[in-house]
C-alpha positions in Angstrom: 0.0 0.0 0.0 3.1 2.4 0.9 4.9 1.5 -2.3 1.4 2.4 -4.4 0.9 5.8 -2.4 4.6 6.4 -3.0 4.3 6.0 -6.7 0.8 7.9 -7.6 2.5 10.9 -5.2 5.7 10.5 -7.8 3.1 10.6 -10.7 1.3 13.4 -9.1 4.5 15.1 -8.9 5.1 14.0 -12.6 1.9 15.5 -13.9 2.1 18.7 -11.7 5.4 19.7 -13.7 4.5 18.6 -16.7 1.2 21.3 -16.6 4.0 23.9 -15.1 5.8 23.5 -18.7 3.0 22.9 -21.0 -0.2 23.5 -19.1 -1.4 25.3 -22.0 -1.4 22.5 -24.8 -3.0 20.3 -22.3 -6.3 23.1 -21.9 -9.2 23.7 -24.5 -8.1 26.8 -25.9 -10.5 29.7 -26.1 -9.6 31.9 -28.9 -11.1 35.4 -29.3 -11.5 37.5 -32.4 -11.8 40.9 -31.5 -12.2 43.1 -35.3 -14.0 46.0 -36.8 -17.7 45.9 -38.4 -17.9 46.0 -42.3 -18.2 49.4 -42.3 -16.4 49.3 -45.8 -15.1 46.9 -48.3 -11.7 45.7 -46.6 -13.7 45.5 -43.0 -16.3 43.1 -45.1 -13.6 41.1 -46.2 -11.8 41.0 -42.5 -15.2 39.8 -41.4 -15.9 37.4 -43.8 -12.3 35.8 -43.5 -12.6 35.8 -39.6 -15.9 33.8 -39.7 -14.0 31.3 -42.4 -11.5 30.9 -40.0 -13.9 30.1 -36.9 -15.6 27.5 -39.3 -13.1 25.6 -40.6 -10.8 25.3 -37.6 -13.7 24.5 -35.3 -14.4 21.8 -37.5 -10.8 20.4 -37.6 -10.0 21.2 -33.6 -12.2 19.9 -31.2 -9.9 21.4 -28.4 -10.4 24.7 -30.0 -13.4 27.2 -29.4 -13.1 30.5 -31.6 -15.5 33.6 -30.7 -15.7 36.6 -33.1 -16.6 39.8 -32.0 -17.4 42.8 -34.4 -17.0 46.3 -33.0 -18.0 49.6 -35.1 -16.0 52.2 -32.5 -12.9 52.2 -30.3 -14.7 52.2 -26.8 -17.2 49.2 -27.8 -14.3 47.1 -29.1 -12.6 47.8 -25.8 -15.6 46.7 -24.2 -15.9 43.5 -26.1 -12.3 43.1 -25.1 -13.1 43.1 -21.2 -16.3 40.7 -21.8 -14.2 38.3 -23.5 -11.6 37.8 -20.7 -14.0 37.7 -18.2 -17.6 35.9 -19.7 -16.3 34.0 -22.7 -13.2 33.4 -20.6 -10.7 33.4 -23.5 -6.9 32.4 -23.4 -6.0 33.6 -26.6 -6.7 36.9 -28.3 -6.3 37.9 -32.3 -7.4 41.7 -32.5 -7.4 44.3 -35.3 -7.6 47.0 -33.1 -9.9 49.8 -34.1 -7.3 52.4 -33.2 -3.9 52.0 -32.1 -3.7 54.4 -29.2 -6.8 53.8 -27.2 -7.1 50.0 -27.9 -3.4 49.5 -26.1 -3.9 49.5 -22.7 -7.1 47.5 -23.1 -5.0 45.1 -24.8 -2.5 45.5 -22.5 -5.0 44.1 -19.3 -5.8 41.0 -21.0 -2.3 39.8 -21.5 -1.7 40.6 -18.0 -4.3 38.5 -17.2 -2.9 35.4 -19.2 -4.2 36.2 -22.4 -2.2 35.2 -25.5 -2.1 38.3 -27.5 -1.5 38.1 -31.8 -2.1 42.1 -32.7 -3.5 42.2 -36.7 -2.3 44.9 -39.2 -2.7 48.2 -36.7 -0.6 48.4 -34.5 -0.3 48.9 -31.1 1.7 51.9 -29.3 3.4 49.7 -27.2 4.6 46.5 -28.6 5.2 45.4 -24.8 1.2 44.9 -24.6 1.0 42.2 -27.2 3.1 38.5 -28.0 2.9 38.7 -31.6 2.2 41.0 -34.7 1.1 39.6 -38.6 0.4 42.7 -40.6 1.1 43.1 -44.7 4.1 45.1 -45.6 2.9 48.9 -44.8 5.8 49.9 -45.9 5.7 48.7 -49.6 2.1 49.6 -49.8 3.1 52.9 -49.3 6.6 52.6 -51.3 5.1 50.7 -54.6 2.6 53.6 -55.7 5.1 56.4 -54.7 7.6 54.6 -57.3 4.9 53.5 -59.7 3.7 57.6 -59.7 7.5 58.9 -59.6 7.9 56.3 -63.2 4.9 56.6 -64.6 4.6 60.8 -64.4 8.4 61.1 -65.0 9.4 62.2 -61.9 7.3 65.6 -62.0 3.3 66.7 -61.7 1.2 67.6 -58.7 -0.3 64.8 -56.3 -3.0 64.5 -53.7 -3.4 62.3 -51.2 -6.5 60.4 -48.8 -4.7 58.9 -46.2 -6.7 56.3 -43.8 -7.5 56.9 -40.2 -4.8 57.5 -37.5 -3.0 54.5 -36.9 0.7 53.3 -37.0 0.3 51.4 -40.5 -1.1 54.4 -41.8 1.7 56.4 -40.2 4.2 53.7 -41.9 2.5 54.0 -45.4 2.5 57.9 -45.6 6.2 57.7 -44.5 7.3 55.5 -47.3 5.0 57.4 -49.6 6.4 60.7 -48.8 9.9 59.5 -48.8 9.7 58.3 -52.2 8.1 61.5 -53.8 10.5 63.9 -52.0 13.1 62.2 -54.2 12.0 64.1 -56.8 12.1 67.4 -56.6 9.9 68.0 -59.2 6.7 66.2 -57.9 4.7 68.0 -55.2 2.1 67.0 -52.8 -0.5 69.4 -52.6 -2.6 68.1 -49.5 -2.8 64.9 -47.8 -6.0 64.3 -45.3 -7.4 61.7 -43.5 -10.5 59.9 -45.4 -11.1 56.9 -43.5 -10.8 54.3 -45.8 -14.5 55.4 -46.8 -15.7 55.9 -50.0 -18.2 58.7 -48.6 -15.6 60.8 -47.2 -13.2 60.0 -50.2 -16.0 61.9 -52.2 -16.3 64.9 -49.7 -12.3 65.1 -49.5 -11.5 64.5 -53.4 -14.6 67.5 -53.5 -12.6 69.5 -51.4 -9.5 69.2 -53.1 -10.9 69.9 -56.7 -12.2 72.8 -55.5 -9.1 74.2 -54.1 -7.0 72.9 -56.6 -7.1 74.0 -60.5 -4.5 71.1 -61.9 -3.8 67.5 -60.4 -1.9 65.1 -62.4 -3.0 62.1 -59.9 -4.1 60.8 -56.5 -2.7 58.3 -54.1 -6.4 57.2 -52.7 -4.4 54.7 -50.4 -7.3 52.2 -50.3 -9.6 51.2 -52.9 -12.8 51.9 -51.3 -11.6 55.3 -51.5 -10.4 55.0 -54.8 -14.1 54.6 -55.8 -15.3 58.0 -53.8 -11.9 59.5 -55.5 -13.2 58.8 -59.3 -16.8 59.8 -58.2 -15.9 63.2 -57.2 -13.6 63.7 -60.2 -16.7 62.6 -62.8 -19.2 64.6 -60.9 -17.2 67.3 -61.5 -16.1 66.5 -65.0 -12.5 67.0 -64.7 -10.2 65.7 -66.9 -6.5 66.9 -66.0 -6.6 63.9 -62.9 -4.8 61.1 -65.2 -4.0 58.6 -62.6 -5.6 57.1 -59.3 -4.2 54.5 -57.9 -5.9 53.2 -54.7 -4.8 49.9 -52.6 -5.2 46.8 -51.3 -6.1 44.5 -54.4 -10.1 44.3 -54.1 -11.9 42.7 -57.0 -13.3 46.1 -58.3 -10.0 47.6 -58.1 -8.3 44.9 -60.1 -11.0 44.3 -62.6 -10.3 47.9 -63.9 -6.5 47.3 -64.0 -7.8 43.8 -66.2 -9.9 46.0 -68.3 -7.5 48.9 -69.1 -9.8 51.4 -66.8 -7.7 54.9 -68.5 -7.2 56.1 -64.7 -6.6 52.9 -62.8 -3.7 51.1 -64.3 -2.1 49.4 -61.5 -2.9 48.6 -57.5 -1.0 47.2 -54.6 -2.3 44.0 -52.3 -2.8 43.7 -49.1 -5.7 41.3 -49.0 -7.8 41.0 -45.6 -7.4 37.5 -45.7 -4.1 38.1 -43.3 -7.0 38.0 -40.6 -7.6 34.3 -41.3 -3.8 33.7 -41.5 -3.5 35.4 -38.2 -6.2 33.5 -37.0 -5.0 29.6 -38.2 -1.3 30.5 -36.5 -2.4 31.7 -33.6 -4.9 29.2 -32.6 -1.9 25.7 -33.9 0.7 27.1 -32.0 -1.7 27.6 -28.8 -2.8 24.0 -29.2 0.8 23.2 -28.8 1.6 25.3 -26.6 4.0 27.4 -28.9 4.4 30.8 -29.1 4.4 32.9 -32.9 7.3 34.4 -34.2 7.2 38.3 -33.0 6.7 39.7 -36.4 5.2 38.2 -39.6 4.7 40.4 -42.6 2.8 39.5 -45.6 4.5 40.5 -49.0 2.5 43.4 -50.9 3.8 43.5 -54.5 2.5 45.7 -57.2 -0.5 44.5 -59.3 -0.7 45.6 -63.4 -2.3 43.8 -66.3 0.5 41.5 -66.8 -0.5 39.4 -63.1 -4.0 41.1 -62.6 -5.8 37.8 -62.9 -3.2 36.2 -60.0 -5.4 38.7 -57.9 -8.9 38.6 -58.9 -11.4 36.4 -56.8 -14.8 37.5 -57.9 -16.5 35.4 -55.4 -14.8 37.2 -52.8 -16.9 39.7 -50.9 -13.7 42.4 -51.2 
């Protein structure tokens, strides 16, 4: 009887240090998706890949439980954040935070609290708040048009710019953007402003700047949803000196007017939303292993023209 108690304490023992080292593997892991609402075209496509994600690894994880919360401001996502740690009970967290600044030191709580934290495409303010980051390459999507505008309008002519909402990727775009055109001393920015990634308030800035401005040679719309408001404004107003738009992110629309030799939009960048699903997939293997993601991962953007168009078109995708 002694020499069974001695060995079931020695497996106790065993077991005890074993969930010390890998405790994690050995738990169901609850996986929370904390992302924006479709409030435009790339946001419909974040939410449509998410939800992909949640079916299909559901279905091939029975240890794995994935929750997707949509959030159309800051402050609610923030709430949603402090529901999931403490109702849905989470272990893991993949956000695309609404905002960088104020969506840190929710963040921030729940890993202090245990939670595994993969941060999506904007970034947070402090790094220190989060275990990993998978984003696409911010800085080519702002380097490729800037280069593609410099060849294309031989290094002179004056640009405008729509610029997303206030976050570090959009901080890291506009920086490689602006580097490239200050190489040439013969192209000028005449205004940048924030749009929102919104077609709407693409229209109502594109207004603005046609107004104020008698000659543009082109527009960095930075996004093709606002892209679309860009070439609304500049046919309601029947101009005809604006010779290039280029907008971003490879959606369907966008590339179907590179395919069809739209006289304006000749070329695009990708950065397709399905990086959430990507995020999603890592995050949720290397919990059920117990692993941790590599600090960084960026996703490639390359530049789209005629010639590889079709590589980039999925017309069945809802972006």
């Amino acid at each position: 009887m002694k020499k069974m108690l001695r060995a079931l304490g020695a497996l106790t023992l065993a077991a005890s240090a074993f969930a010390t080292t890998s405790s994690f593997a050995a738990d169901k892991v609850v996986l929370g998706v904390a992302i924006p609402t479709a409030d435009h075209g790339f946001t419909g496509g974040i939410v449509w890949w998410a939800n992909e994600a949640k079916k299909e690894l559901e279905k091939a994880n029975p240890d794995l439980k994935v929750i997707v919360k949509t959030a159309a401001s800051a402050p609610e996502q923030a709430n949603q954040l402090q529901d999931l740690v403490t109702v849905n009970k989470i272990n893991a967290l993949v956000i695309f935070p609404q905002e960088s600044a104020s969506l840190t030191q929710p963040v921030a709580q729940a890993k202090k609290k245990g939670v595994y934290v993969t941060v999506v495409d904007r970034g947070l303010t402090d790094t220190s708040a989060q275990d990993a980051y998978v984003a696409g390459d911010n800085t080519a999507f702002g380097k490729i048009p800037a280069e593609y505008l410099a060849k294309v309008m031989d290094g002179k002519g004056d640009i405008v710019a729509l610029r997303g909402i206030p976050t570090t990727l959009d901080n890291e775009r506009w920086t490689a953007f602006e580097g490239v055109i200050k190489q040439h001393p013969d192209m000028k920015i005449l205004d940048a402003k924030y749009a929102n990634w919104n077609r709407d308030d693409a229209f109502k800035v594109m207004q603005d700047y046609l107004t104020r401005f008698k000659h543009i040679d082109a527009v960095w719309a930075a996004d093709d949803d606002m892209m679309i408001g860009v070439l609304k404004a500049i046919d309601q107003a029947k101009r005809t000196d604006v010779k290039i738009v280029f907008g971003g992110a490879g959606s369907k629309e966008a590339v179907k007017r590179v395919m069809d030799d739209d006289p304006r939009v000749k070329a695009d960048v990708s950065y397709s939303p399905k990086f959430i699903y990507d995020a999603i997939k890592l995050t949720a293997e290397a919990r059920l292993k117990g692993e941790k993601l590599p600090a960084t991962t960026i996703i490639p953007s390359v530049l789209i023209t005629k010639e590889n168009a079709k590589q980039f078109y999925f017309p069945n995708s809802p972006f």
